[in-house]
C-alpha positions as protocol buffer text, in pm:
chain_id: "A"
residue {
  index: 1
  type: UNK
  ca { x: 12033 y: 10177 z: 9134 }
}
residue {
  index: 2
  type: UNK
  ca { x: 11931 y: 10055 z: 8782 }
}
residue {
  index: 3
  type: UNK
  ca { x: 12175 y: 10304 z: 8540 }
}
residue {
  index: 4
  type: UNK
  ca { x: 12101 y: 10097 z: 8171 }
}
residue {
  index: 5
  type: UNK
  ca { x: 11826 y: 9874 z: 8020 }
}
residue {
  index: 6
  type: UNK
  ca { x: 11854 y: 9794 z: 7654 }
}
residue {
  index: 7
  type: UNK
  ca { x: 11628 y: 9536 z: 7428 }
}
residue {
  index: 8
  type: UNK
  ca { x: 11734 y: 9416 z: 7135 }
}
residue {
  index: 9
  type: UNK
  ca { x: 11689 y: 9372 z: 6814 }
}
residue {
  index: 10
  type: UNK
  ca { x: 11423 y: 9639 z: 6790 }
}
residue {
  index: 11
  type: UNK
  ca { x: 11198 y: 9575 z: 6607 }
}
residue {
  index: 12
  type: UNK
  ca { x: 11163 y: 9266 z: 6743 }
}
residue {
  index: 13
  type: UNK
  ca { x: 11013 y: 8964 z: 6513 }
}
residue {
  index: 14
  type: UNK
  ca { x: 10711 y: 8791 z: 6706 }
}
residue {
  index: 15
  type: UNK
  ca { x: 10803 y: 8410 z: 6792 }
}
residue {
  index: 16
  type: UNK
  ca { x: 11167 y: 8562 z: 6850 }
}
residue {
  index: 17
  type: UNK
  ca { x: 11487 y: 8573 z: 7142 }
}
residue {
  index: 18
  type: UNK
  ca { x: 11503 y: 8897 z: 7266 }
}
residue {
  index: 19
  type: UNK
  ca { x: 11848 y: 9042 z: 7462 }
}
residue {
  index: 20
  type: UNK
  ca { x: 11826 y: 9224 z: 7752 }
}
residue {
  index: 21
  type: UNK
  ca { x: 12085 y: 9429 z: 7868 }
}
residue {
  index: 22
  type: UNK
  ca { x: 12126 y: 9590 z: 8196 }
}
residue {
  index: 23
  type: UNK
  ca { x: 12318 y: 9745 z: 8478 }
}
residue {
  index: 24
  type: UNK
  ca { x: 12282 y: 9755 z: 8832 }
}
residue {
  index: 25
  type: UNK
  ca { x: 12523 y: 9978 z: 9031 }
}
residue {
  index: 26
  type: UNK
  ca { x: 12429 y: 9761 z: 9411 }
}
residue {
  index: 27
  type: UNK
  ca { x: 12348 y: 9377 z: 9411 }
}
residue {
  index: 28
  type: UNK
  ca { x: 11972 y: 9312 z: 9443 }
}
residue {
  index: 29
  type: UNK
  ca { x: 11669 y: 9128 z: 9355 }
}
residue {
  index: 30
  type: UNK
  ca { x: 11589 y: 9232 z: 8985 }
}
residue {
  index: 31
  type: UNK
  ca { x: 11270 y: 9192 z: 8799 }
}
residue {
  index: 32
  type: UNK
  ca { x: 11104 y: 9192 z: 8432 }
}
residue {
  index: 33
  type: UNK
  ca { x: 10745 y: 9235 z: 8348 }
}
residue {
  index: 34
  type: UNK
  ca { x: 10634 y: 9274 z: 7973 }
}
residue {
  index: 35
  type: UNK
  ca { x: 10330 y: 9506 z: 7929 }
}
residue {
  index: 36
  type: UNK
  ca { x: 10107 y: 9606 z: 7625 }
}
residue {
  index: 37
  type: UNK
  ca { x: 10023 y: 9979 z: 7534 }
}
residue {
  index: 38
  type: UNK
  ca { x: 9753 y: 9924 z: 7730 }
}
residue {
  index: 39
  type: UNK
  ca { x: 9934 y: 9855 z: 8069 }
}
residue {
  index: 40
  type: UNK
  ca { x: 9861 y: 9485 z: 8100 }
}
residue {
  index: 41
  type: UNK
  ca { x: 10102 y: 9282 z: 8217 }
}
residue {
  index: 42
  type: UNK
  ca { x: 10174 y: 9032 z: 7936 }
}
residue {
  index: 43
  type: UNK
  ca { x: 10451 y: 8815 z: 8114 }
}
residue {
  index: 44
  type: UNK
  ca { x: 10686 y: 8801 z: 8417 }
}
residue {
  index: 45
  type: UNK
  ca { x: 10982 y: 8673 z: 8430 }
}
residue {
  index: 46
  type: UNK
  ca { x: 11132 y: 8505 z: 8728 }
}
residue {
  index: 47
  type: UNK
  ca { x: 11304 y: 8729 z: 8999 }
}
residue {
  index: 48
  type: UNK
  ca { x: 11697 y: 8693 z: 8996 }
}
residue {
  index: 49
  type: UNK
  ca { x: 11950 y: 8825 z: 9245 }
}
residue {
  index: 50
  type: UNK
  ca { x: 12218 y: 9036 z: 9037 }
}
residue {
  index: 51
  type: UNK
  ca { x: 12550 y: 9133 z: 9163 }
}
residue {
  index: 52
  type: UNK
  ca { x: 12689 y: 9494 z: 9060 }
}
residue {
  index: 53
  type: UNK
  ca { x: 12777 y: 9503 z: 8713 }
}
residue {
  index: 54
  type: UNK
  ca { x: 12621 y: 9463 z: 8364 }
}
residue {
  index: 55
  type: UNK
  ca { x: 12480 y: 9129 z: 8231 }
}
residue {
  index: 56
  type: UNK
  ca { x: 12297 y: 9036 z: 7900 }
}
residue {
  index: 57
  type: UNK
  ca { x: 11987 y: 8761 z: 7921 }
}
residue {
  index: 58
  type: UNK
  ca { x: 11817 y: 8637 z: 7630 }
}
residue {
  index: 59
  type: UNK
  ca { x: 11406 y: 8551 z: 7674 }
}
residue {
  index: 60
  type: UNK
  ca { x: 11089 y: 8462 z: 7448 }
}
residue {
  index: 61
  type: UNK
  ca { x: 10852 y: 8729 z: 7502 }
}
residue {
  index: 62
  type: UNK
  ca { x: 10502 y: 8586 z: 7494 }
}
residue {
  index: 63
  type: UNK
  ca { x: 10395 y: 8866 z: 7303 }
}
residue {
  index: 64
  type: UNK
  ca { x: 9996 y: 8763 z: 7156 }
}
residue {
  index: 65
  type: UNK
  ca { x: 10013 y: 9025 z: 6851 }
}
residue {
  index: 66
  type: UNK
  ca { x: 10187 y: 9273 z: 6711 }
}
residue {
  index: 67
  type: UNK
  ca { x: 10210 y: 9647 z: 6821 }
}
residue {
  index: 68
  type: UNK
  ca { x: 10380 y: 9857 z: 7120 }
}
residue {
  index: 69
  type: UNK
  ca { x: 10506 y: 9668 z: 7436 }
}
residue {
  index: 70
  type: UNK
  ca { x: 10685 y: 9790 z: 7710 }
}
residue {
  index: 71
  type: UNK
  ca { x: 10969 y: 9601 z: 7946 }
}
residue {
  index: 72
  type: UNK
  ca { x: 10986 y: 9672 z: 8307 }
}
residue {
  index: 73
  type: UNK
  ca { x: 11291 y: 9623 z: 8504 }
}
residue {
  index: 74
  type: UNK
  ca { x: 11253 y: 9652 z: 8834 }
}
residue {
  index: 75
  type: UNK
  ca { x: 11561 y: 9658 z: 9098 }
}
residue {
  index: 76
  type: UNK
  ca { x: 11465 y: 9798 z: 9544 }
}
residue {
  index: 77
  type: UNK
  ca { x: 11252 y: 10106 z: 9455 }
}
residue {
  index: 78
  type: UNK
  ca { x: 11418 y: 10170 z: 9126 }
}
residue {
  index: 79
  type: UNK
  ca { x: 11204 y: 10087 z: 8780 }
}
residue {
  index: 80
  type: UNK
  ca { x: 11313 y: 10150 z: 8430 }
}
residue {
  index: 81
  type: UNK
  ca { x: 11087 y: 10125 z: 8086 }
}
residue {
  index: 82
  type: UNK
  ca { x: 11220 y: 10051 z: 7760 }
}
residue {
  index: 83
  type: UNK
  ca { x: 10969 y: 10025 z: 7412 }
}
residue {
  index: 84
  type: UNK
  ca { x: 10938 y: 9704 z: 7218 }
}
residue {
  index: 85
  type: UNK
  ca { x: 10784 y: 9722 z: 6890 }
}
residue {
  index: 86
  type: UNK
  ca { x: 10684 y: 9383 z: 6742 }
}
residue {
  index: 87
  type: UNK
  ca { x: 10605 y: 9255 z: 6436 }
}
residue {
  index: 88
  type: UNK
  ca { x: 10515 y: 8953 z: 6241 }
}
């Protein structure tokens, strides 16, 4: 069960890290897709087992302009959305 999923900094700068933080309360295969308003997936990050507990990653989002994104973390059957607003 996914209970957090946090991006920062927000806004985010284009050609910037991002953080991710997250919690998982049962070890799993977890996964992050990037998506435009528009509901194209922009990028995908490689799958990762996670143990219980709560972890911070850092990533480039290939992001090709600015405007409204949206992160995907997926975890089993569980999915969780969090906003990204970029600019330049």
């Amino acid at each position: 069960v996914l209970t957090r999923l946090d991006v920062y900094p927000t806004p985010l700068r284009s050609g910037k890290a991002a953080a991710i933080e997250y919690s998982v309360a049962k070890p799993g295969m977890v996964q992050f897709a990037l998506y435009d308003a528009l509901g194209r997936r922009i990028q995908e990050l490689p799958a990762r087992q996670s143990e219980a507990g709560s972890f911070i990653m850092h990533f480039l989002p290939d992001i090709p302009a600015p405007g409204l994104y949206f992160l995907q973390m997926r975890c089993g059957d569980h999915i969780r959305n969090r906003k990204i607003v970029v600019h330049m």
